[in-house]
SERO-4910 file (N, C-alpha, C, O; in steps of 0.05 Angstrom, whole numbers):
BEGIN
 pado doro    nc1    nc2    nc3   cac1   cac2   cac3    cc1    cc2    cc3    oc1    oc2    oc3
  Unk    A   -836   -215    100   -822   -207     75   -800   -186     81   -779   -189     68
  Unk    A   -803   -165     99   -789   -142    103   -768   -154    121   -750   -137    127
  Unk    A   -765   -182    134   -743   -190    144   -719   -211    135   -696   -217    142
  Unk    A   -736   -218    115   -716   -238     89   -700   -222     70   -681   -231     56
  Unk    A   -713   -189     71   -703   -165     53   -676   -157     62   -654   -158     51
  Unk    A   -687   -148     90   -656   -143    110   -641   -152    117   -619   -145    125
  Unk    A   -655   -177    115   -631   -204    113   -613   -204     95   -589   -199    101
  Unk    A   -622   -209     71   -615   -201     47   -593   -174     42   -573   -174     27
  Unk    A   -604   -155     57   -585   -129     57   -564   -136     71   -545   -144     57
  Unk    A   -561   -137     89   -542   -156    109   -525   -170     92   -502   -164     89
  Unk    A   -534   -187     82   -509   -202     70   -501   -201     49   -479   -211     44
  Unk    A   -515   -189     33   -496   -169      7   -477   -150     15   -454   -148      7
  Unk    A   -490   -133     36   -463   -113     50   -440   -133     57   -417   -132     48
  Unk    A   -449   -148     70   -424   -165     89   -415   -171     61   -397   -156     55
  Unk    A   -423   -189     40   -410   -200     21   -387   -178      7   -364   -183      1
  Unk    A   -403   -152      5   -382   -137    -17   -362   -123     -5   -344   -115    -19
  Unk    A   -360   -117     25   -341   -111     45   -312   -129     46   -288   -123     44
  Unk    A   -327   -156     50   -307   -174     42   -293   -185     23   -274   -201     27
  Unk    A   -301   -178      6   -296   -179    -28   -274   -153    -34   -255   -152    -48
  Unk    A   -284   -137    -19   -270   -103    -28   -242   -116     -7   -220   -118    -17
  Unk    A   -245   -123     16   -219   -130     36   -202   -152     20   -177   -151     20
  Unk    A   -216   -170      7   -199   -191     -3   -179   -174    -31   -154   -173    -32
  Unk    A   -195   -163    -47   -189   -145    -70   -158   -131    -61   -136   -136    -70
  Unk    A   -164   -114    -41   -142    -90    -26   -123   -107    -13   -104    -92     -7
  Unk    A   -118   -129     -5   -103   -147      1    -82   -151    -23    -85   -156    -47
  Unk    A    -51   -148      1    -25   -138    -23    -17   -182    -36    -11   -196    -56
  Unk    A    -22   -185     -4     -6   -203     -7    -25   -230    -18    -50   -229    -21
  Unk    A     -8   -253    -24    -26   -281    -40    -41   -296    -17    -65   -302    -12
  Unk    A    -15   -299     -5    -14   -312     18    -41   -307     47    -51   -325     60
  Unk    A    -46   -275     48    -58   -264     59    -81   -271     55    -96   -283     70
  Unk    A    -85   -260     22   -117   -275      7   -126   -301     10   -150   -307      8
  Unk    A   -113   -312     13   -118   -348     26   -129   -349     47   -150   -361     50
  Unk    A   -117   -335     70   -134   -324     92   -160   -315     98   -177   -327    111
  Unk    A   -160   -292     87   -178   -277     78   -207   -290     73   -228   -289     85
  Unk    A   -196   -308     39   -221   -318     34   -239   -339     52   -264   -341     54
  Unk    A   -218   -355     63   -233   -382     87   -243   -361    102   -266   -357     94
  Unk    A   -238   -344    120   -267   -327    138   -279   -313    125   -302   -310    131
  Unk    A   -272   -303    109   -294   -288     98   -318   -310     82   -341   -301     78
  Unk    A   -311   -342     71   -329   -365     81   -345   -363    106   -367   -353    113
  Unk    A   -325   -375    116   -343   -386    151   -363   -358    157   -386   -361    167
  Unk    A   -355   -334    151   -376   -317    163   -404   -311    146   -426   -303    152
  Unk    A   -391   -320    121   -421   -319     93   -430   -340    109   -450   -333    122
  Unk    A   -423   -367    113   -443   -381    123   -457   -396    141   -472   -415    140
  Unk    A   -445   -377    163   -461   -364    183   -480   -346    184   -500   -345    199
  Unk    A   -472   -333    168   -494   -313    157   -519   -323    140   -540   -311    138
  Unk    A   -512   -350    127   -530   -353    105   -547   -379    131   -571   -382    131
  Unk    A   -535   -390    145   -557   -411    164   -561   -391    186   -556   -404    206
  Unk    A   -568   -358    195   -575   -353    221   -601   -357    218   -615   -366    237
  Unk    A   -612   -348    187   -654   -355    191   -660   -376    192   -679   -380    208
  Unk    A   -650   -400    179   -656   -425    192   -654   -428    225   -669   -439    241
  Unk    A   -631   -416    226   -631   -423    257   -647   -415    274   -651   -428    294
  Unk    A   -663   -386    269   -687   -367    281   -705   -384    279   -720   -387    298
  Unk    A   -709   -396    261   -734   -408    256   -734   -436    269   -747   -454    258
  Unk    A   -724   -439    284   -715   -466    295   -718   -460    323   -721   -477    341
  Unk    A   -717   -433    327   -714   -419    359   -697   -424    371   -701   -427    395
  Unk    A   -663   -426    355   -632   -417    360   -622   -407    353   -629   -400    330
  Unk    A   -596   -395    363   -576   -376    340   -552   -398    334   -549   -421    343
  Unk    A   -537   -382    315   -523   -394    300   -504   -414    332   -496   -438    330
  Unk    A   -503   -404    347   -483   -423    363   -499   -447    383   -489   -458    403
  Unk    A   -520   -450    374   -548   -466    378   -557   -460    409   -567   -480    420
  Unk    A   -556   -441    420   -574   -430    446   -599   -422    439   -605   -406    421
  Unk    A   -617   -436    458   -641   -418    453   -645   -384    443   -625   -370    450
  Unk    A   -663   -370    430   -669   -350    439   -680   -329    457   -703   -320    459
  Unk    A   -651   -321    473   -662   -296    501   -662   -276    501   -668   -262    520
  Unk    A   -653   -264    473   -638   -242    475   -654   -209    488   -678   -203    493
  Unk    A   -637   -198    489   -653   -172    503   -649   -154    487   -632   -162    472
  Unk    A   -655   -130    481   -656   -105    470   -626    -92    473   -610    -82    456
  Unk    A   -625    -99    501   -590    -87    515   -570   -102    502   -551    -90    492
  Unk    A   -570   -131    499   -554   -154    485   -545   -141    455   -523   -138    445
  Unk    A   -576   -134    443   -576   -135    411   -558   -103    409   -545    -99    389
  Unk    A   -558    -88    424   -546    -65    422   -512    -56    426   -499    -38    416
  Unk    A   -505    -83    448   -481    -94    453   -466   -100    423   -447    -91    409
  Unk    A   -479   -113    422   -484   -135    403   -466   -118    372   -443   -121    362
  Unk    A   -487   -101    367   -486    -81    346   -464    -69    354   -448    -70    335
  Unk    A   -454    -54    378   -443    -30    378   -409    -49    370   -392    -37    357
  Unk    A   -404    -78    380   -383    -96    381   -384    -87    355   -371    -67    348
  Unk    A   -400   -103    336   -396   -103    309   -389    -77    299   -375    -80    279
  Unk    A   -394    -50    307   -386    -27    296   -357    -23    297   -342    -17    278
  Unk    A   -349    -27    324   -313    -31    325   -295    -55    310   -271    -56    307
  Unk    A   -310    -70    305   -299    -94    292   -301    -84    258   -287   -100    246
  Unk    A   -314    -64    238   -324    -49    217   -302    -33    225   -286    -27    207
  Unk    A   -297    -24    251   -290      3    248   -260     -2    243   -247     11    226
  Unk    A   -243    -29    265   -217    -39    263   -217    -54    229   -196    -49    217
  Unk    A   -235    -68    215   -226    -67    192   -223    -52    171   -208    -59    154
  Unk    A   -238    -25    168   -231     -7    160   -199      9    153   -189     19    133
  Unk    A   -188      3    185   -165     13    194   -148      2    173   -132     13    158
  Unk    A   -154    -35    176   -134    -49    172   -133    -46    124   -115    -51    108
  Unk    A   -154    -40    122   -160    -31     94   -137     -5     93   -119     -9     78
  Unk    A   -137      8    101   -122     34     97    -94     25     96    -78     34     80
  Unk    A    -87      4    114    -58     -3    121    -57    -18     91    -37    -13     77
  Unk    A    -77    -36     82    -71    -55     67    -60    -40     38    -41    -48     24
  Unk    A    -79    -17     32    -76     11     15    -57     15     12    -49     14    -11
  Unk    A    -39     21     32    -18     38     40      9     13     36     31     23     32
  Unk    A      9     -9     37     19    -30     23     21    -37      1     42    -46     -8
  Unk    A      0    -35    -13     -3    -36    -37     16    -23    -59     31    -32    -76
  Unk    A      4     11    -49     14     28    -56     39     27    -60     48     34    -82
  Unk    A     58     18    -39     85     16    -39    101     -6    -60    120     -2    -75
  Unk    A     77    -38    -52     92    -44    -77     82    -41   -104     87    -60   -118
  Unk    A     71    -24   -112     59    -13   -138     85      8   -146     93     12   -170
  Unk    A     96     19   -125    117     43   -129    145     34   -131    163     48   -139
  Unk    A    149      0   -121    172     -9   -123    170    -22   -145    191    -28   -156
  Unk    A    143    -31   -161    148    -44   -197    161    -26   -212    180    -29   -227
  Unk    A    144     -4   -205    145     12   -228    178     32   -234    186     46   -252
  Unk    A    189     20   -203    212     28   -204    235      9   -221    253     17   -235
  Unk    A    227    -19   -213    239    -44   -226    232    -44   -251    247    -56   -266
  Unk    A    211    -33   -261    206    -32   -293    220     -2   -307    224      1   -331
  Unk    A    225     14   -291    243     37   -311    267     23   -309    277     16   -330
  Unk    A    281     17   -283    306      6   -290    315    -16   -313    336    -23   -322
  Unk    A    279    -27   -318    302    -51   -335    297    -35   -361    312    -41   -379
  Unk    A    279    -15   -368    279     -4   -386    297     10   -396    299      7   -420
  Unk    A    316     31   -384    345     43   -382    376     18   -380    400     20   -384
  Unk    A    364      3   -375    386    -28   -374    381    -32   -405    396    -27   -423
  Unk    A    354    -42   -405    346    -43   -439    360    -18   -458    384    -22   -466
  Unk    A    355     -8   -461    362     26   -473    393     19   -472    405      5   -488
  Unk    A    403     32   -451    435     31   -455    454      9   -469    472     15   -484
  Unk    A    444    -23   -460    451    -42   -470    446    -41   -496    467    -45   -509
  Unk    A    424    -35   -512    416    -25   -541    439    -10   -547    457    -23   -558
  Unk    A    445     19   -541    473     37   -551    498     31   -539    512     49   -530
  Unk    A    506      3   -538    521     -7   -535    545      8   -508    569     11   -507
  Unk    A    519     15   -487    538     21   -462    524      3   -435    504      3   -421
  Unk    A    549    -10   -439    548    -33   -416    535    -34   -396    556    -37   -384
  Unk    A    515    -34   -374    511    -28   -352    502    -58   -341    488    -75   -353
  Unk    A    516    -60   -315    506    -80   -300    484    -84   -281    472   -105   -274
  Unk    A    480    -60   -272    456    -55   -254    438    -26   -249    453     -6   -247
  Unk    A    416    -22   -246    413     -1   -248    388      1   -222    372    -17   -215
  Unk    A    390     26   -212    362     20   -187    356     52   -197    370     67   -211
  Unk    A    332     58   -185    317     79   -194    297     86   -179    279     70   -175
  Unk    A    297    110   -166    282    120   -141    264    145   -140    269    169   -137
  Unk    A    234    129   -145    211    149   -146    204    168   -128    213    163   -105
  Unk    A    191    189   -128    172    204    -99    150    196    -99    145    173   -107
  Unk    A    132    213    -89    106    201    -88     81    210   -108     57    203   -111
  Unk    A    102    230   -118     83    228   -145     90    207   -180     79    207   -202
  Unk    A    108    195   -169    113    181   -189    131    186   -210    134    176   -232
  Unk    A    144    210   -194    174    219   -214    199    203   -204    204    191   -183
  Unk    A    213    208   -229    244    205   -221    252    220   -202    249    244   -202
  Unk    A    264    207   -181    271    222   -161    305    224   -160    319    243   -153
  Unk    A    318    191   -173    349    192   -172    348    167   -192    330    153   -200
  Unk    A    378    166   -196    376    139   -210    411    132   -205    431    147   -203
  Unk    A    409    106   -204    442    105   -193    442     78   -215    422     65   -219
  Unk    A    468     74   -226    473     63   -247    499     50   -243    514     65   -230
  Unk    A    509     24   -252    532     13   -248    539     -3   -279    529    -21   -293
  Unk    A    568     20   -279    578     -1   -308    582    -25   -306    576    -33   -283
  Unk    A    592    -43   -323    612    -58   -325    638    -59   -325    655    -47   -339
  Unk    A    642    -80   -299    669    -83   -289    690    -79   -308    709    -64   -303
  Unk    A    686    -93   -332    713   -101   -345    713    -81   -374    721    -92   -395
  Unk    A    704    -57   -375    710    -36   -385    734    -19   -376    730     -6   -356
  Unk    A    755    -17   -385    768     13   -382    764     36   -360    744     44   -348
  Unk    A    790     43   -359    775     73   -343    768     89   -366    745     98   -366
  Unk    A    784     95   -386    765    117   -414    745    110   -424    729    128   -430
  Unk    A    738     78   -432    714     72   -432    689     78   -420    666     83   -429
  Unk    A    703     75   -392    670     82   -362    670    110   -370    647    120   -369
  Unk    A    688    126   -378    687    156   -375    669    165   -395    651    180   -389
  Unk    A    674    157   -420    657    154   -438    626    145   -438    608    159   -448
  Unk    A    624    127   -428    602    105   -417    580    124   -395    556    122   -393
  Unk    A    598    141   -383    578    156   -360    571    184   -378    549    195   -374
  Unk    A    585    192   -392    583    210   -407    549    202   -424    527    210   -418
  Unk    A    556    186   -444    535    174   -448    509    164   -451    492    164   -469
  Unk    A    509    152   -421    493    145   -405    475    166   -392    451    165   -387
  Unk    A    496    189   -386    472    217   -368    465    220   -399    441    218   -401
  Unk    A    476    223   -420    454    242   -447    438    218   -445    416    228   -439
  Unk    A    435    197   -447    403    183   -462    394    189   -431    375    204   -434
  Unk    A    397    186   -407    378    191   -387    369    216   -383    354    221   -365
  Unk    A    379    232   -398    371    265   -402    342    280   -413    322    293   -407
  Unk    A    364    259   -440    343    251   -467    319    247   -457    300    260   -448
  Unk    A    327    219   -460    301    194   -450    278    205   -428    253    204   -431
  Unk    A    292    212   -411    270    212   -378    275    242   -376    255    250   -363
  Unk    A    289    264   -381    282    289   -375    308    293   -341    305    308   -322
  Unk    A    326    276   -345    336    270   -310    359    286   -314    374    282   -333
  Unk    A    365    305   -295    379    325   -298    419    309   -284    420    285   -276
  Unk    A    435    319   -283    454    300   -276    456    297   -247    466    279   -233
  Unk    A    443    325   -238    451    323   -202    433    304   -189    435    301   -164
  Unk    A    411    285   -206    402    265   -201    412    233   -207    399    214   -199
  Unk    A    435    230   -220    441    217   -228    476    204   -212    496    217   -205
  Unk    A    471    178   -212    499    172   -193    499    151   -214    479    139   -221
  Unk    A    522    145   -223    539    131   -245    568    122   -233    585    140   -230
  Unk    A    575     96   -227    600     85   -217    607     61   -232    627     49   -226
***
């Protein structure tokens, strides 16, 4: 009973490790990956007691193993925990980034929104966070086929609602 348990422990860990790796995974493409081994190793994992009980391991050799093997064995698997760990942190740290480049693509269209509302033209707008999630700059492009007193106007404008609006002082702001 106490070895169908640890069995059991075993592969709920393995299951939710892999579940948490698939989760933290930025990309779609990657997750496709991901999920087929993290398959093949559930079920491997789920036929090794059949296979004990058969008196093979999963790659159908008898059982020889030694004390020294199973320790091998283990310590492999600790670096193999230990390099996916690593690769979790990297995946984090991806994430993170493109979580910081939406949220950058979503103020801009929001200030595109906004301005186009008070009828000042803008054609493009990009907008550049830190790492805490502030405005860090914002660079803004009228429309071409405005005036020069118009754009002058237009930039005038444009820094008060981004003043207003977001709190963005002008020495953060680039307007052409």
């Amino acid at each position: 009973m106490d070895s169908v348990l640890g069995w059991l422990k075993e592969f709920l860990i393995v299951y939710l490790i892999l579940t948490v790796f698939t989760q933290l995974c930025a990309s779609q493409q990657l997750k496709k990956y991901l999920r087929f081994f993290s398959g093949v190793i559930l079920l491997l994992m789920l036929f090794s007691p059949i296979m004990r009980l058969l008196g093979r391991d999963a790659s159908g050799a008898f059982f020889e193993t030694s004390s020294f093997e199973e320790k091998v064995s283990y310590e492999a698997f600790l670096e193999q925990l230990d390099s996916i760990r690593q690769d979790s942190k990297k995946l984090a740290f991806l994430n993170n980034d493109n979580t910081m480049r939406k949220y950058e693509d979503a103020i801009a269209r929001d200030i595109l929104r906004q301005a186009n509302g008070q009828q000042i033209f803008v054609s493009k707008v990009q907008v550049r966070l830190n790492g805490q999630y502030e405005i860090e700059g914002v660079s803004a492009w009228l429309s071409a086929s405005a005036t020069k007193e118009e754009k002058k106007e237009a930039k005038k404008e444009l820094a008060r609602l981004l003043r207003d609006t977001y709190g963005i002082e002008e020495e953060r702001l680039n307007i052409s």
